[in-house]
C-alpha positions as CSV (number, residue, x, y, z in Angstrom):
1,X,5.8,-134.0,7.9
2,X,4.9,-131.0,5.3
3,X,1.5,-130.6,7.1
4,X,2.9,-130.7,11.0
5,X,5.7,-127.8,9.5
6,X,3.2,-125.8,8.2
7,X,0.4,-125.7,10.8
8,X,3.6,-125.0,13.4
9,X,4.0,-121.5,10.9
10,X,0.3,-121.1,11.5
11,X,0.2,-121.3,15.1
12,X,3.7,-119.1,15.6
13,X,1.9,-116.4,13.4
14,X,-1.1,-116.2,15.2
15,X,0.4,-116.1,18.7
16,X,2.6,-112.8,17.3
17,X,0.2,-111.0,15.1
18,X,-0.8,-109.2,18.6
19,X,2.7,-108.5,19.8
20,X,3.4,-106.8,16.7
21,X,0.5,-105.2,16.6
22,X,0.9,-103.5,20.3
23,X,4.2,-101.9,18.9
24,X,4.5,-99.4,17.7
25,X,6.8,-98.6,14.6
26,X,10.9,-97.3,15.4
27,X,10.3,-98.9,18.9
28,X,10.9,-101.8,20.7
29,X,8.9,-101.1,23.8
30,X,5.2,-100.8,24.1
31,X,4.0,-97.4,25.6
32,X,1.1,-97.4,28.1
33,X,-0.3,-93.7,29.0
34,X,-1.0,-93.5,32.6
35,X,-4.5,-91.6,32.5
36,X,-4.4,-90.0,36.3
37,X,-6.3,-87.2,37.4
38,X,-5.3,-84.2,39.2
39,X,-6.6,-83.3,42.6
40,X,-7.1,-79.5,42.7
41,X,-5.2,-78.1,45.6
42,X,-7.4,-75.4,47.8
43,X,-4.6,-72.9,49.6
44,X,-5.1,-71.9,53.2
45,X,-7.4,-68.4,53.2
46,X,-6.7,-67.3,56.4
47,X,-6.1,-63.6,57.7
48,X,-3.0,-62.0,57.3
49,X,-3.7,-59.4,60.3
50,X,-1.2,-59.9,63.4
51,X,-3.5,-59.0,66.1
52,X,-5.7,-60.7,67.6
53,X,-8.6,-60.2,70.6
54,X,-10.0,-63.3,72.5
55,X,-12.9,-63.2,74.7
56,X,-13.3,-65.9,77.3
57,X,-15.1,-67.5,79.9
58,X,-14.7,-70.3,82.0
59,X,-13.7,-72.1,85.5
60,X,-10.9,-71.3,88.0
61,X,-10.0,-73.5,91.0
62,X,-8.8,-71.0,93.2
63,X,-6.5,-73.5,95.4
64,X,-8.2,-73.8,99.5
65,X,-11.4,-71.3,97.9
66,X,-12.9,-74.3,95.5
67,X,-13.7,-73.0,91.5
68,X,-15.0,-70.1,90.8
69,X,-16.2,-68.8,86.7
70,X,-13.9,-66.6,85.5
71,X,-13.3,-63.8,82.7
72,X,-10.8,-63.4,80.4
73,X,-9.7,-60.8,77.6
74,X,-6.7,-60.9,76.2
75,X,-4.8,-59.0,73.2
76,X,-1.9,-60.8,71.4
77,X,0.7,-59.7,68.6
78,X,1.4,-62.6,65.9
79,X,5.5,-62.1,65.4
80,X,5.8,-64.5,62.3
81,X,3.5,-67.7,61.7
82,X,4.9,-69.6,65.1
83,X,5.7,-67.3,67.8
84,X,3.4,-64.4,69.2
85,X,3.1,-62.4,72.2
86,X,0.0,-61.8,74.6
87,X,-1.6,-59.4,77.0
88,X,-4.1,-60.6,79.5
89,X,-6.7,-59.7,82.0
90,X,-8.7,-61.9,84.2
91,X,-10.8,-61.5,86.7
92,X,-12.7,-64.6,88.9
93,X,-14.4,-64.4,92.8
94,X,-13.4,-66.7,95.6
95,X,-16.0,-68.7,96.9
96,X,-15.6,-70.1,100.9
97,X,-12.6,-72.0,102.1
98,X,-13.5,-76.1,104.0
99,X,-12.9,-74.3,107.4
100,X,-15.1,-71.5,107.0
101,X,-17.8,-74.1,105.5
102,X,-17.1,-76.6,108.6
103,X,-16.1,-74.5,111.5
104,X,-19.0,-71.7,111.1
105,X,-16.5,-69.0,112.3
106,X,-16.7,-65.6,110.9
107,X,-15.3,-65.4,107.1
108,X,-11.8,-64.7,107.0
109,X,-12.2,-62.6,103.8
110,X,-14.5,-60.0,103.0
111,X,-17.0,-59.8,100.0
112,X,-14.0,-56.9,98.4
113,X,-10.9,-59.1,99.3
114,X,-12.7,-62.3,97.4
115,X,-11.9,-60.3,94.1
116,X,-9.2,-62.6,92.3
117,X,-7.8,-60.1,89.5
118,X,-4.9,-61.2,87.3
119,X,-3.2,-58.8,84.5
120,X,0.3,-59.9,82.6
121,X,1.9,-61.1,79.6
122,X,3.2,-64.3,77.5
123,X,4.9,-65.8,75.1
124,X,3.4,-68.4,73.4
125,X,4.6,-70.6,70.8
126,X,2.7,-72.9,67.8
127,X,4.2,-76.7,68.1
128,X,1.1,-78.1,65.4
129,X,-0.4,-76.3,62.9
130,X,-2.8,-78.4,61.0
131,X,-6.1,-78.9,59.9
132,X,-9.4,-81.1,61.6
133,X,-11.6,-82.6,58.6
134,X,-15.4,-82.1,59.0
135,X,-16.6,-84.7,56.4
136,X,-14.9,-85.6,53.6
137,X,-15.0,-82.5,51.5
138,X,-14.7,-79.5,54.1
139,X,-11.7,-79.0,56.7
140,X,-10.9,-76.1,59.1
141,X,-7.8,-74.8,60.0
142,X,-6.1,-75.4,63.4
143,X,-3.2,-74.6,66.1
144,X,-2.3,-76.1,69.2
145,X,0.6,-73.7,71.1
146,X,2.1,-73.5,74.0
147,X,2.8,-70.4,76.3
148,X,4.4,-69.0,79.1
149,X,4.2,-65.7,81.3
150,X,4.1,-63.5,84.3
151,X,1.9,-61.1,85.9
152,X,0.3,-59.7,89.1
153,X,-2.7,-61.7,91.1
154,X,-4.8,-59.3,93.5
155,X,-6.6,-61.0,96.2
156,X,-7.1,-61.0,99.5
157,X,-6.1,-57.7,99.7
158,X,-2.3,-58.5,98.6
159,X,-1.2,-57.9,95.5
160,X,1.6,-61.0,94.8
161,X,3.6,-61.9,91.9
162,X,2.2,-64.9,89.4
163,X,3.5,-67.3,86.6
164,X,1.2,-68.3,84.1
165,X,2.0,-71.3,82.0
166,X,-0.8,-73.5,79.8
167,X,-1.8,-74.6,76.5
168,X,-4.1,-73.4,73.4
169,X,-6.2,-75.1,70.7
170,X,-7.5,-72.6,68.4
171,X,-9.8,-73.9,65.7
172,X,-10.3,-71.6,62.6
173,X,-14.0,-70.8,61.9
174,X,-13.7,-68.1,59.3
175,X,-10.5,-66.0,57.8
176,X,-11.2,-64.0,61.0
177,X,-13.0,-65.9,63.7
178,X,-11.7,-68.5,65.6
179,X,-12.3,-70.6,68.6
180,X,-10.1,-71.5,71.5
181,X,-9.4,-73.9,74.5
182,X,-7.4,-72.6,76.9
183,X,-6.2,-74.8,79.5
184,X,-3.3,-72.5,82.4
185,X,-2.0,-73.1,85.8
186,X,-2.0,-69.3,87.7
187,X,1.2,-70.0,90.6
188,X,2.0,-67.8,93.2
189,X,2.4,-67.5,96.6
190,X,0.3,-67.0,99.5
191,X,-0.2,-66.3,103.5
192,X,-3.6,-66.2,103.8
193,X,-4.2,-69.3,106.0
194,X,-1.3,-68.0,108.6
195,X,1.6,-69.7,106.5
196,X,3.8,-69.4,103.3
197,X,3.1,-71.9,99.9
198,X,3.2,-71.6,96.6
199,X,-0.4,-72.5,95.1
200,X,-1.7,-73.8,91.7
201,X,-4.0,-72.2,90.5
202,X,-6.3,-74.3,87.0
203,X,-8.0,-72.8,84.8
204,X,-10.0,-74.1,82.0
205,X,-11.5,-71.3,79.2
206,X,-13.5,-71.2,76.2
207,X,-14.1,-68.1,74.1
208,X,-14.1,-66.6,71.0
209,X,-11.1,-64.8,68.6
210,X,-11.4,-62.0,66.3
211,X,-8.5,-60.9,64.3
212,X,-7.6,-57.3,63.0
């Protein structure tokens, strides 16, 4: 009975001798030091000029005259981080409308009055600011907006009032330099085929954007 008390003590002591041990002295509860380390946070470096040019280029469906390239340059004012103002001009060429391609009649428009010029101004406004990863450890800076405006189309020898509405994506290359998608919709209103309607007008535009 002695024995079977003793080697009980033995066994209890053993089985605690690492409990105590993991305490420390004065208190109850054992400590465990979370070793975690601290990502190092990179800030945005991105220009703190307002104004901005874009260049750009790309294709305009000229509604009844098919799509056409056109030019773009525009000059915008950044307000405050989300909201920014723009001046444009644009300039494209008609090409030949389906009856003037089917019928073989003489071209209702001259070489001149093909000239499709547009000059205005929006307001445009950034919905997502955020960032596209290339890789794991490099990421660019980016904006998708939205804008509207109003200007003046010339072409076919009128001169008629437009709306302009469309989006941007404008990825950051450098503090300075960025690159944009510009997708619009140019409405107005025309009588060129002998009758009134409003037309839409699509345009689709890459280019290039320096700040300053």
């Amino acid at each position: 009975m002695v024995n079977r008390l003793t080697t009980g003590v033995l066994v209890s002591a053993l089985w605690l001798s690492p409990l105590a041990l993991a305490q420390q002295p004065g208190d109850g509860n054992t400590r465990i030091e979370p070793q975690i380390e601290q990502s190092e946070v990179i800030p945005a470096r991105l220009d703190t000029e307002n104004f901005v040019v874009a260049l750009r280029g790309g294709i305009l469906s000229i509604e009844d005259f098919g799509s056409s390239s056109l030019a773009a340059l525009q000059l915008s004012y950044h307000i405050n981080e989300d909201l920014y103002i723009s001046a444009e001009y644009a300039m494209a060429k008609a090409g030949l409308t389906s009856y003037e391609r089917l019928s073989g009649a003489a071209p209702l428009l001259t070489d001149s009055e093909r000239e499709w010029l547009y000059y205005g101004a929006e307001l445009g406004y950034v919905l997502l600011p955020g960032q596209v990863y290339l890789g794991r450890n490099y990421a660019v800076n980016t904006g998708w907006s939205l804008f509207a405006g109003a200007g003046n189309v010339d072409f076919a020898g009128d001169k008629v009032f437009a709306f302009k509405v469309g989006s941007q994506f404008r990825l950051y290359m450098t503090d300075w330099l960025a690159l944009d998608l510009v997708v619009s919709d140019y409405v107005f209103e025309t009588t060129i085929l002998a009758e009134r309607k409003t037309t839409h007008n699509l345009n689709v535009a890459l280019g290039l954007a320096v700040y300053f």
